[in-house]
C-alpha positions, 0 to 999 in steps of 0.5 A: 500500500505503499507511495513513493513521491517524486519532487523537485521542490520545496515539498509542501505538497509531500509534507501534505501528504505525510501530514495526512498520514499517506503511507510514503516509503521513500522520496526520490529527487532529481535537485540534490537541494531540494527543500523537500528531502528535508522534510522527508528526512525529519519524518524519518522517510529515505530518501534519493537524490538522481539529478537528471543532470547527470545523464546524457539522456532524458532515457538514461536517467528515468532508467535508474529513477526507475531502478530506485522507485522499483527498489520500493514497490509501491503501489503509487507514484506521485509527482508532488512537485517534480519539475521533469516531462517524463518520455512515453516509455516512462509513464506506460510503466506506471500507467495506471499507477501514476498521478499528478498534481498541477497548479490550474483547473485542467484542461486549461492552462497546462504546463508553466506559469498557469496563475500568471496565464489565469489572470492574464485571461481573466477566468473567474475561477482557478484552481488545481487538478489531481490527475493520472499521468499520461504521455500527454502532458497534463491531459490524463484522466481527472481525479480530483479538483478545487476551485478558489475564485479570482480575486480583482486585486490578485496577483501572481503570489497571492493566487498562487497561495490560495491554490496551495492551501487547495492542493494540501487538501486535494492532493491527499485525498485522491491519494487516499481514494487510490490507496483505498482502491476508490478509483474507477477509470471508465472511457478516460473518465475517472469516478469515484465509489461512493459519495466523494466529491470530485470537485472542491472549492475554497468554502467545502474544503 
């Protein structure tokens, strides 16, 4: 029943994870600095470092991070904050067992810079999405989002920190859905069993 997280960063989504009691085996990172080994570290979980940037090859390196993930045997790999498109290859080995959590309302605003590319369009309503990883980039099947409107004097920042506090609360929870074996996937659409709700927003959080 065990996770092992992927992460670049500073590792607020994985510490909403360990928070909510997800059972993480193991955090493997390809930034040696990365703020989130260190909290993986003080919640006593091992943690690997496989800088990319070490490899002549994207399929060098998903290689060993393979090789390292595999070491574990998790039932799920999450991409909490892992900055790094994964070839083909890589995600059909965990199809079905890899899921990702992104900083807009998904099918809009893939990739980079979504709350500046939010604002910049003027949508009333952002958000993040936890969605399964497919070879195409942020447009696997949707598991979960939460919504936070946009504000008139927004900006960047302060979008950007209430979709945060969403995606603490998300992210978990699809996880959870998945460990619990909650996720239906029929025709590319995910459901849920029972009565959880798919859709969050500020006030139901």
């Amino acid at each position: 029943m065990s996770v092992v997280a992927l992460i670049s960063g500073r590792g607020s989504n994985l510490d909403a994870l360990l928070r909510a009691g997800i059972p993480v085996a193991a955090v493997v990172s390809n930034v040696a600095g990365a703020g989130g080994l260190v909290i993986a570290a003080k919640h006593g979980v091992p943690t690997v470092v496989v800088k990319h940037g070490d490899f002549a090859s994207r399929e060098a390196f998903e290689a060993v991070l393979a090789a390292e993930i595999d070491r574990f045997a998790p039932k799920l790999v999450v991409l909490a904050g892992f900055m790094r498109v994964l070839t083909p290859g890589f995600v059909q080995r965990y199809a079905g067992r890899l899921i990702n959590i992104h900083p807009s309302l998904l099918p809009v605003f893939p990739g980079l810079q979504t709350h500046r590319r939010a604002l910049a369009e003027g949508v009333k309503l952002h958000g993040c999405t936890v969605h399964f990883v497919t070879a195409d980039l942020d447009h696997g099947p949707i598991v979960a989002q939460a919504a936070v409107p946009v504000l008139r004097d927004d900006t960047e920042e302060s979008l950007a920190a209430r979709v945060l506090m969403q995606e603490h609360v998300v992210f978990p929870r699809a996880v959870r859905w998945f460990l619990d074996g909650k996720l239906v996937i029929e025709k590319g659409l995910v459901r849920v069993k029972g009565d959880d709700a798919q859709l969050l927003n500020s006030d139901s959080a």
